[in-house]
N, C-alpha and C positions, 0 to 999 in steps of 0.2 A: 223291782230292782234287785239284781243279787245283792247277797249277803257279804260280799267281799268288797263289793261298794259303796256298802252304808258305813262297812268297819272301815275302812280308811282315813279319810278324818279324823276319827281316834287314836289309830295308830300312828297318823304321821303328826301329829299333835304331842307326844311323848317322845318320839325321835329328833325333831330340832329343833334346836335351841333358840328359845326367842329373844329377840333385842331387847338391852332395857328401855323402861319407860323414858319417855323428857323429862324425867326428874335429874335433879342432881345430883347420884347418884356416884362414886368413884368410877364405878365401871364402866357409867356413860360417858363421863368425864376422858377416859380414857382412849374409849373407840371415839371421840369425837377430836380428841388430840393424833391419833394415827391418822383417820380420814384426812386433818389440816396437813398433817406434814407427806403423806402419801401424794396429796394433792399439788403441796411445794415442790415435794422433789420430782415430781410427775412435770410438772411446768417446766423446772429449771433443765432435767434433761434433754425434752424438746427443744427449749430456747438452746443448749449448748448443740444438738446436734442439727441444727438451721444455720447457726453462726457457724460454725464450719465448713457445712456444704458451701453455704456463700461466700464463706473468705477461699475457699479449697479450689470452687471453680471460677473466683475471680468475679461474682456480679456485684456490680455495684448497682443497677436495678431493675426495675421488675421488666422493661424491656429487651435487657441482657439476659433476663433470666431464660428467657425461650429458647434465644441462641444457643446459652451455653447448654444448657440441660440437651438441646439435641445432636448437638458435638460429641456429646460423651453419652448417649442411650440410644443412638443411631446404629452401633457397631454391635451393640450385645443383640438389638432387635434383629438388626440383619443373620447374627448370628442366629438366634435364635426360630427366625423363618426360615434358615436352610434345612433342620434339622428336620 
Protein backbone atom coordinates (compact mmCIF):
# COMPACT_ATOMS: atom_id res chain seq x y z
CA UNK A 1 0.00 0.00 0.00
CA UNK A 2 1.53 3.54 -0.72
CA UNK A 3 2.42 5.70 1.88
CA UNK A 4 0.10 8.41 0.95
CA UNK A 5 -2.68 5.96 1.52
CA UNK A 6 -2.19 4.88 4.91
CA UNK A 7 -1.68 8.72 5.79
CA UNK A 8 -4.93 9.72 4.73
CA UNK A 9 -7.16 8.82 7.45
CA UNK A 10 -5.12 10.84 9.54
CA UNK A 11 -5.07 13.58 7.77
CA UNK A 12 -8.58 13.94 6.96
CA UNK A 13 -9.35 13.06 10.50
CA UNK A 14 -7.77 16.69 11.66
CA UNK A 15 -9.44 18.58 8.73
CA UNK A 16 -13.24 17.92 9.43
CA UNK A 17 -14.98 18.87 11.82
CA UNK A 18 -16.96 16.33 13.67
CA UNK A 19 -20.59 16.29 14.87
CA UNK A 20 -21.31 16.39 18.39
CA UNK A 21 -22.20 13.50 20.24
CA UNK A 22 -26.36 12.80 21.37
CA UNK A 23 -25.46 14.26 24.28
CA UNK A 24 -27.08 17.36 25.28
CA UNK A 25 -24.90 19.37 24.60
CA UNK A 26 -25.76 23.37 23.43
CA UNK A 27 -24.19 22.79 20.38
CA UNK A 28 -26.15 19.82 19.54
CA UNK A 29 -29.03 21.49 20.72
CA UNK A 30 -28.59 23.80 18.33
CA UNK A 31 -27.85 21.96 14.92
CA UNK A 32 -30.79 20.04 15.95
CA UNK A 33 -33.02 23.27 16.24
CA UNK A 34 -31.62 24.45 12.42
CA UNK A 35 -32.14 20.85 11.11
CA UNK A 36 -36.24 21.39 12.59
CA UNK A 37 -36.77 24.62 11.31
CA UNK A 38 -34.64 24.10 7.87
CA UNK A 39 -37.00 21.24 7.60
CA UNK A 40 -40.22 23.64 8.28
CA UNK A 41 -39.39 26.01 6.17
CA UNK A 42 -38.18 23.37 3.49
CA UNK A 43 -42.09 21.94 3.76
CA UNK A 44 -43.87 25.24 4.08
CA UNK A 45 -42.10 26.56 0.66
CA UNK A 46 -42.99 23.47 -1.24
CA UNK A 47 -46.55 23.53 0.13
CA UNK A 48 -46.66 27.55 -1.00
CA UNK A 49 -45.19 26.88 -4.25
CA UNK A 50 -47.86 23.66 -5.13
CA UNK A 51 -50.72 25.91 -3.84
CA UNK A 52 -50.00 28.34 -6.48
CA UNK A 53 -49.33 26.28 -9.32
CA UNK A 54 -52.88 24.85 -8.52
CA UNK A 55 -54.67 27.87 -7.91
CA UNK A 56 -52.44 29.79 -11.00
CA UNK A 57 -53.58 26.99 -13.57
CA UNK A 58 -56.96 26.45 -12.13
CA UNK A 59 -57.01 22.41 -11.04
CA UNK A 60 -59.25 21.69 -8.92
CA UNK A 61 -57.98 17.84 -9.27
CA UNK A 62 -55.83 15.51 -9.88
CA UNK A 63 -57.78 14.64 -13.20
CA UNK A 64 -57.44 18.26 -14.27
CA UNK A 65 -54.25 18.17 -13.48
CA UNK A 66 -53.02 16.38 -16.78
CA UNK A 67 -54.96 18.67 -18.76
CA UNK A 68 -53.95 21.60 -17.62
CA UNK A 69 -50.17 20.92 -17.11
CA UNK A 70 -50.26 19.89 -20.93
CA UNK A 71 -51.85 23.15 -22.03
CA UNK A 72 -49.18 25.06 -20.77
CA UNK A 73 -45.81 22.60 -21.42
CA UNK A 74 -46.98 21.56 -24.84
CA UNK A 75 -45.75 24.90 -26.32
CA UNK A 76 -42.28 25.25 -24.50
CA UNK A 77 -41.75 21.45 -25.60
CA UNK A 78 -42.71 22.06 -29.14
CA UNK A 79 -40.58 24.94 -28.76
CA UNK A 80 -38.03 23.35 -27.63
CA UNK A 81 -37.88 20.35 -30.24
CA UNK A 82 -37.67 22.87 -32.94
CA UNK A 83 -34.42 24.06 -31.92
Amino acid sequence: MAHWVAAAPAALENRFRKLPSAENSPESYRLRRAMFWGSVLALWGTAGVFLTAKKSLGVETTADASDRLAAVVTPYADWFHQR
